[in-house]
C-alpha positions in Angstrom: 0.0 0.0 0.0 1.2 3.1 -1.3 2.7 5.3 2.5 1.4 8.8 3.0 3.6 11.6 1.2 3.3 15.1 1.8 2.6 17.9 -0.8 5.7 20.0 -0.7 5.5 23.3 -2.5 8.3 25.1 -4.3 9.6 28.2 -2.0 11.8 29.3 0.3 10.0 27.9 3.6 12.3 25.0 4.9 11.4 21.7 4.1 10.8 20.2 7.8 8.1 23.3 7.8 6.5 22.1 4.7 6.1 18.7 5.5 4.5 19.9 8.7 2.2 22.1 7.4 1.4 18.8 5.0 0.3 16.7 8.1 -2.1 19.6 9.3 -3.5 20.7 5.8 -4.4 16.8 5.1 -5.6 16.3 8.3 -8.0 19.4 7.7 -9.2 18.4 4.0 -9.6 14.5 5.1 -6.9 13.0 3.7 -5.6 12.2 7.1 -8.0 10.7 9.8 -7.4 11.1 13.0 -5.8 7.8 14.0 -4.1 7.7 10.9 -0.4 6.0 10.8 2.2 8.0 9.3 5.2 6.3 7.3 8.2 5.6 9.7 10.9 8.7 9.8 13.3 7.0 7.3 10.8 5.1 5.0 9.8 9.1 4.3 13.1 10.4 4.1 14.0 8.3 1.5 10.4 8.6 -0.7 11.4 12.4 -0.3 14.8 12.2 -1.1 15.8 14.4 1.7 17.8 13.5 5.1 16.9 11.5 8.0 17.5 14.7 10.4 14.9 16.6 7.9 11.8 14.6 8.6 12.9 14.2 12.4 12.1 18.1 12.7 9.0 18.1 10.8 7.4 15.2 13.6 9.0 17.1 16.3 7.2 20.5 15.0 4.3 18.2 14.1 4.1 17.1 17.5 4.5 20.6 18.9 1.6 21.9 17.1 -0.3 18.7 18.6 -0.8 17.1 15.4 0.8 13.9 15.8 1.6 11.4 18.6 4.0 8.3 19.0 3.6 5.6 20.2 6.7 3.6 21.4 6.8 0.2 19.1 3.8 0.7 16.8 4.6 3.5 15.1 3.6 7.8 14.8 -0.1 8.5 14.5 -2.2 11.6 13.6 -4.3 12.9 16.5 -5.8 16.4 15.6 -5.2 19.6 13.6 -4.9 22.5 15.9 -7.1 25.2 14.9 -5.9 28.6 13.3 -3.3 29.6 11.2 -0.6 26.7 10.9 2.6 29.4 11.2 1.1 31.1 14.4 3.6 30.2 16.9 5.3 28.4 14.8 8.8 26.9 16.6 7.3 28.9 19.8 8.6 26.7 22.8 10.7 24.5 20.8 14.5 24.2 21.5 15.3 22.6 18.3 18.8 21.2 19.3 18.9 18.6 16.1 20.3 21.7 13.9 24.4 21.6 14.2 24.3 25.0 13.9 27.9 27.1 15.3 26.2 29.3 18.3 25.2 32.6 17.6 28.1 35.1 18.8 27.4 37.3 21.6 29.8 40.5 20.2 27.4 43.0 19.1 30.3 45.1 17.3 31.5 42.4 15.7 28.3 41.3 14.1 27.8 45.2 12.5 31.8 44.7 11.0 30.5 41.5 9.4 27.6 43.6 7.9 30.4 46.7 6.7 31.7 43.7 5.2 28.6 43.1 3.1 28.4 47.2 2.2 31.8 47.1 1.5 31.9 44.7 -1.9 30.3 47.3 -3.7 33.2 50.0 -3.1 35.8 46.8 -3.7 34.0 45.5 -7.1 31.1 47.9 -8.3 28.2 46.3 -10.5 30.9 43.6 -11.9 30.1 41.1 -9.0 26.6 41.2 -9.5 26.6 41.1 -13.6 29.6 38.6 -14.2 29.8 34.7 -14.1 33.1 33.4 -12.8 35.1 30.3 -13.8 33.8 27.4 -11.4 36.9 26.7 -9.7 36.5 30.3 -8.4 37.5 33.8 -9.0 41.6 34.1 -8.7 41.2 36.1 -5.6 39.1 33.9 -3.9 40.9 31.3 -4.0 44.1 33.7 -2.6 41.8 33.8 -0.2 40.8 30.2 0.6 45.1 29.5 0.5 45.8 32.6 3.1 42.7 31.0 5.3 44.7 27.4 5.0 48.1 28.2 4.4 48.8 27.2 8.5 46.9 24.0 7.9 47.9 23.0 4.4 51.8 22.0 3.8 53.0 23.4 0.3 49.9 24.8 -0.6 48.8 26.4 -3.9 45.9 28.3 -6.0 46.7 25.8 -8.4 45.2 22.6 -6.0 42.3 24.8 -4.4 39.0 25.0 -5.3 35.9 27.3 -4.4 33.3 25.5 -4.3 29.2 26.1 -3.2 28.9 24.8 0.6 30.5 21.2 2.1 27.8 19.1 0.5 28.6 19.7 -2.9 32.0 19.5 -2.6 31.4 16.1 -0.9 29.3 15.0 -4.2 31.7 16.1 -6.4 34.8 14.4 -4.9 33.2 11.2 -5.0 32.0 11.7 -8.0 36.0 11.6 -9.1 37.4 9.0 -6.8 34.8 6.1 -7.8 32.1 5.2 -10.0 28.4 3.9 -9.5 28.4 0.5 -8.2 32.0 1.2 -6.6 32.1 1.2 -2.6 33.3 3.7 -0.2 33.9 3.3 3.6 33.1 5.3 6.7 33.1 5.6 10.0 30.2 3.3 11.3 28.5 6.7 12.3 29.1 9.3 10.0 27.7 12.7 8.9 24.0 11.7 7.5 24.8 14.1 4.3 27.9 11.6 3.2 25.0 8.7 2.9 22.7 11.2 0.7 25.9 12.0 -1.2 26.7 8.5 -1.7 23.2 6.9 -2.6 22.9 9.8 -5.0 25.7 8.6 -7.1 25.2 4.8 -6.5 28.3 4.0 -4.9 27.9 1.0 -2.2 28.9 2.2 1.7 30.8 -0.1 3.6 31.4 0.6 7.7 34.3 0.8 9.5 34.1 0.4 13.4 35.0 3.1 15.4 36.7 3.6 18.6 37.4 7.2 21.0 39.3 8.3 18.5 37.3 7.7 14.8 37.4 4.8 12.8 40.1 2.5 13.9 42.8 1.1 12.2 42.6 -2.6 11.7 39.1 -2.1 11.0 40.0 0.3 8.4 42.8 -1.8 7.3 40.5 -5.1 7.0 37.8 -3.2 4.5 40.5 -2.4 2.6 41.6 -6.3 2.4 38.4 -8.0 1.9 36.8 -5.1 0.4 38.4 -2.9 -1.8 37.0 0.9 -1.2 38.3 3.9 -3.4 37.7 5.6 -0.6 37.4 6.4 3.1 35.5 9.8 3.9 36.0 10.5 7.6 36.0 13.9 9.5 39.2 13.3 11.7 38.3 16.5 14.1 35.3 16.8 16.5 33.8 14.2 14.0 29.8 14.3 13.4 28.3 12.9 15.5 30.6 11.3 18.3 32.9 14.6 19.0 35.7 11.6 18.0 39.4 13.6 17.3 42.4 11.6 15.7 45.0 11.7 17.3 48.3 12.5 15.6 49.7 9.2 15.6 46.3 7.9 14.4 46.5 10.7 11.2 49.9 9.0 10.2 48.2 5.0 10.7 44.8 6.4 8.2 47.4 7.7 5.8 50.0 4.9 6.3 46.8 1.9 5.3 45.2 4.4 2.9 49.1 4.3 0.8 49.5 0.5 0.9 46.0 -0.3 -0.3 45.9 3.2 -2.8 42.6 4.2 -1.2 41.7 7.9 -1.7 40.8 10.0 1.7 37.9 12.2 1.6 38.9 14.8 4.6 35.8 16.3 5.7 37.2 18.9 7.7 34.5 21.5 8.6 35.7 21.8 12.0 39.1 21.5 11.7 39.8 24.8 12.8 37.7 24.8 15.8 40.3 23.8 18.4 42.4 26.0 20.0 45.4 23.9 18.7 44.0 21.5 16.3 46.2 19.0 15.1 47.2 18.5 11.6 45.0 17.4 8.6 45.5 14.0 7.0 46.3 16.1 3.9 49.7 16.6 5.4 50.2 12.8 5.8 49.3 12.0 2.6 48.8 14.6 0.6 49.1 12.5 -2.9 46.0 10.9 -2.1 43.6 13.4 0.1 40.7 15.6 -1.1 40.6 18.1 1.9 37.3 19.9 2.4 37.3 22.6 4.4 33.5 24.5 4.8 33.2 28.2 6.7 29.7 27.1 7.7 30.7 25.8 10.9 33.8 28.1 11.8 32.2 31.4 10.4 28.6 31.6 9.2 26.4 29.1 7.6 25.0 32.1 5.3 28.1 31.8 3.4 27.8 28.4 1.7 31.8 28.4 0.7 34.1 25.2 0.9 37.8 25.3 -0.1 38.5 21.8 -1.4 42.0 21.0 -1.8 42.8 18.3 -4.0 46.1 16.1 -4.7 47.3 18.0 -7.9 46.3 20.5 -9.9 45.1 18.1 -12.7 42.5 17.0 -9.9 41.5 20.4 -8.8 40.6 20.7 -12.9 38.5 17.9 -12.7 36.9 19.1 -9.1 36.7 22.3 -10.9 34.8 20.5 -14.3 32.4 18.4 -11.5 31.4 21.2 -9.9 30.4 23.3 -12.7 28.3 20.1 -13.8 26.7 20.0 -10.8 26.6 23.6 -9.4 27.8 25.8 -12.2 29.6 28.3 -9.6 30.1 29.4 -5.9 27.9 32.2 -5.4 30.3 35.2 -6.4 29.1 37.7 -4.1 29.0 35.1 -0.5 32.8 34.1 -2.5 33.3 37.5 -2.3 32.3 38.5 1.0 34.8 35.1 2.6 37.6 36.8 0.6 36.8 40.2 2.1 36.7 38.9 6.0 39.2 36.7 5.2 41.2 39.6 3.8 41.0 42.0 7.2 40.7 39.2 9.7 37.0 39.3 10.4 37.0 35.6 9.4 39.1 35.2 12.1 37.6 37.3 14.9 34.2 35.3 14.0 35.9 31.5 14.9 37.1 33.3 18.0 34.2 34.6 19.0 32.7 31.7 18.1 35.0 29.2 20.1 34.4 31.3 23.0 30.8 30.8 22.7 30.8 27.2 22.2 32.9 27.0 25.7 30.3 29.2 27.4 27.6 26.6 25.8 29.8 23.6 26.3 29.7 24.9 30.6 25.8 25.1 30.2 25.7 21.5 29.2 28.3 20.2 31.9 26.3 21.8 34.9 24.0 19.7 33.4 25.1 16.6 32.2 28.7 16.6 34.3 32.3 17.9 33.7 33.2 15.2 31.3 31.1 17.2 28.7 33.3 20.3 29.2 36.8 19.3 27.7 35.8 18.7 24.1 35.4 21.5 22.0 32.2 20.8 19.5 29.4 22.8 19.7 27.6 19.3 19.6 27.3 16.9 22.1 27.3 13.0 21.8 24.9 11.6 25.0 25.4 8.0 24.9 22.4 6.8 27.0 22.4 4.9 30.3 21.3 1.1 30.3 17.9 0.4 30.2 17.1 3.8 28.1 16.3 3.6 24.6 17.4 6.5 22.1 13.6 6.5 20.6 12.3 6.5 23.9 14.3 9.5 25.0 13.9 11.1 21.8 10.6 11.1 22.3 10.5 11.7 26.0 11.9 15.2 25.4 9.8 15.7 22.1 7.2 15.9 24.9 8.9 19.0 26.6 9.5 20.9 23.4 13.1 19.5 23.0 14.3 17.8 19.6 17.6 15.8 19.3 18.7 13.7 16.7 18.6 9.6 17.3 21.8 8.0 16.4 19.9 6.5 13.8 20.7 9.4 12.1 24.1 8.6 11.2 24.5 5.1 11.5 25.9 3.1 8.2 24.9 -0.7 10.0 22.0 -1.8 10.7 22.3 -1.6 15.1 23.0 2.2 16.0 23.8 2.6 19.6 21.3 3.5 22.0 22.8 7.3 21.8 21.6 10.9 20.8 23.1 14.1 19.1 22.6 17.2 20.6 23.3 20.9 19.4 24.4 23.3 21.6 24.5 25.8 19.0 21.0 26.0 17.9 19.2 27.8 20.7 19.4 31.6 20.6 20.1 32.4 23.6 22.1 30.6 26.8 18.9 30.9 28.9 17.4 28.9 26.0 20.1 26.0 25.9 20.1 26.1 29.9 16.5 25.3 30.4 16.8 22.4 27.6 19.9 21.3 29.2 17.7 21.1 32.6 14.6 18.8 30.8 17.4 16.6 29.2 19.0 16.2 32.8 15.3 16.0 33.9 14.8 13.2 31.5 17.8 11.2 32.1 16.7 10.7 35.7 13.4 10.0 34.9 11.7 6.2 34.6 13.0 4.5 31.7 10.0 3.0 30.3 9.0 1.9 26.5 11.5 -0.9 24.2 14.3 0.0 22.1 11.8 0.1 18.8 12.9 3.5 16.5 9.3 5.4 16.2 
């Protein structure tokens, strides 16, 4: 029997908002009864086409407007539209902590230099910027840019090897797209970022796990899927991975590289957060830079608005090919949000912004310890990996704080086998204010010490 889809129309409004606006419009024209079972959260996401994490915000809103209930092994059910207009209030009350979002930074002066910045393109390139396409490897001085931003991260760098390209996610797409073909098989970290497995479905290439232990995916694990499998690849995130927090060390870097050499396996280096530490340690680029595609997104360290990656590849015959991909796929960076990197790059804005927002994510990262306990206060993610205590179940406490307004991502999430750990992801990053986090920080404390009730079943 054909599952329940929503109508989702074209616009700017978010797609978790759509699909919630779906459940009450259907509900109201009869298409939805009352009672009504609704397709599991995965079975949708993949009818959609759209991420697991996606259709986890549009229950949780769903359930906020008190559309839709769940009930622990059986499945999530429609209970009754609420009256009025379905945008009034909406996201009042919810702490939507399943957004790995950098925290918003607390420096009003800075936040009016990053709009000068803005004003400022038009003194520094007139109506060109606005009337001119540019090649799709980027514009010469972007890419100056993106090499001044990772010349202290990147050994022997050049423009000739660096890319601009439109956000992480298509640069993801795009290296794949080089290193192996449809039918080919990839590996990653048994948990991994949930956009990798969109990337990777997209272009048909078969995802094979590799276990993971504190510090990423380990070594013989990695070592044995290169025996018995055969990837072109490993994609990993080797610093404050998503979702575990996980951080190679430097003697695990050289082990990756070392197994990646003998078996020629490419290395996908995913590192949006890599600059995020105080004193982060160095890329796998530097351990084997003949072989790594090094990614490196300003989403997470500067502002999401800007949609800018610098990939990196191993010569500049493969940045031509990145650069060929992503015109296929993309056609170009955005010139002006190019533009406006170079320019805070340029007179260090881009720099004061990952300061301020490290020092937010410590005064976030204290929040959560008061909360959860000190061992949450030495890593420095603005996300949070809550294994959960024995005899919880992630979709029971998923939905326990669904009932207080609170969303979190189940590890389902970003799990490549078929048993994800009883574990959730939370976002310290998302709520607006620290009073925010704090009180969600308190029901998720509240939670934790509640009665454990319900099975391990994934609603």
């Amino acid at each position: 029997m054909a599952i329940w889809t929503p109508r989702l129309p074209r616009g700017e409004k978010p797609i978790y908002l759509a699909v919630a606006d779906s459940i009450l419009e259907d509900v109201r024209t009869g298409r939805l009864a009352p009672g009504a079972r609704l397709p599991a959260q995965r079975e949708l996401a993949k009818v959609l086409g759209v991420d697991f994490t996606t259709v986890t915000r549009a229950y949780a809103e769903a359930r906020r407007r008190g559309l839709i209930s769940a009930r622990v092994g059986q499945g999530t059910f429609v209970t009754r539209p609420v009256p009025g207009d379905p945008q009034a209030g909406a996201g009042g009350g919810l702490v939507d902590m399943s957004m790995n979002a950098p925290p918003p930074i607390q420096d009003a002066p800075l936040v009016a230099r990053m709009w000068r910045g803005l004003a400022e393109l038009e003194r520094e390139h007139g109506a060109d910027l606005l009337f001119r396409y540019q090649s799709p490897a980027g514009a010469p001085q972007d890419r100056a840019a993106g090499v001044s931003w990772l010349a202290d991260r990147i050994d022997n760098l050049s423009a000739e090897r660096l890319v601009v390209s439109a956000g992480v996610q298509a640069a993801i797409v795009t290296v794949l797209g080089e290193v192996a073909r449809a039918g080919e098989v990839i590996c990653a970290p048994a948990l991994t970022y949930p956009g990798l497995r969109v990337a990777a479905g997209h272009l048909g290439l078969g995802l094979v796990d590799v276990t993971m232990d504190a510090e990423g995916p380990a070594p013989d694990s990695f070592e044995r899927v290169c025996r018995e499998v055969g990837p072109k690849a490993l994609y990993c995130t080797p610093t404050l991975q998503n979702p575990t927090t996980a951080t190679m060390s430097v003697g695990r870097r050289r082990e990756i590289a070392r197994i990646a050499r003998r078996y020629g396996v490419a290395l996908v280096e995913d590192d949006v957060y890599g600059t995020l530490p105080r004193s982060p340690a160095p890329p796998l680029a530097n351990f084997a830079p003949e072989r790594t595609w090094h990614i490196a997104g300003l989403a997470k360290v500067v502002s999401p608005a800007l949609r800018i990656a610098y990939v990196i590849a191993p010569d500049a015959r493969g940045a031509g090919r990145l650069a060929a991909g992503l015109r296929a796929l993309t056609g170009m960076a955005s010139p002006l949000t190019a533009a406006l990197a170079t320019h805070w790059i340029r007179d260090g804005t881009a720099a004061e912004i990952r300061t301020a927002i490290q020092a937010e994510t410590l005064a976030r990262r204290r929040i959560a310890a008061d909360a959860l306990g000190p061992d949450h206060l030495a890593c420095e993610a603005f996300h949070l990996w809550l294994p959960l205590p024995k005899g919880w179940s992630r979709a029971v406490f998923h939905e326990e704080l669904a009932r207080r307004q609170v969303s979190v991502v189940p590890s389902d999430a970003f799990a490549i086998t078929s048993h994800p750990p009883e574990a959730v992801r939370i976002g310290l990053g998302a709520a607006p204010t620290r009073e925010e986090l704090g009180r969600a920080m308190q029901w998720v404390r509240e939670v934790l010490d509640g009665p454990r009730t319900g099975s391990a079943a994934i609603v």
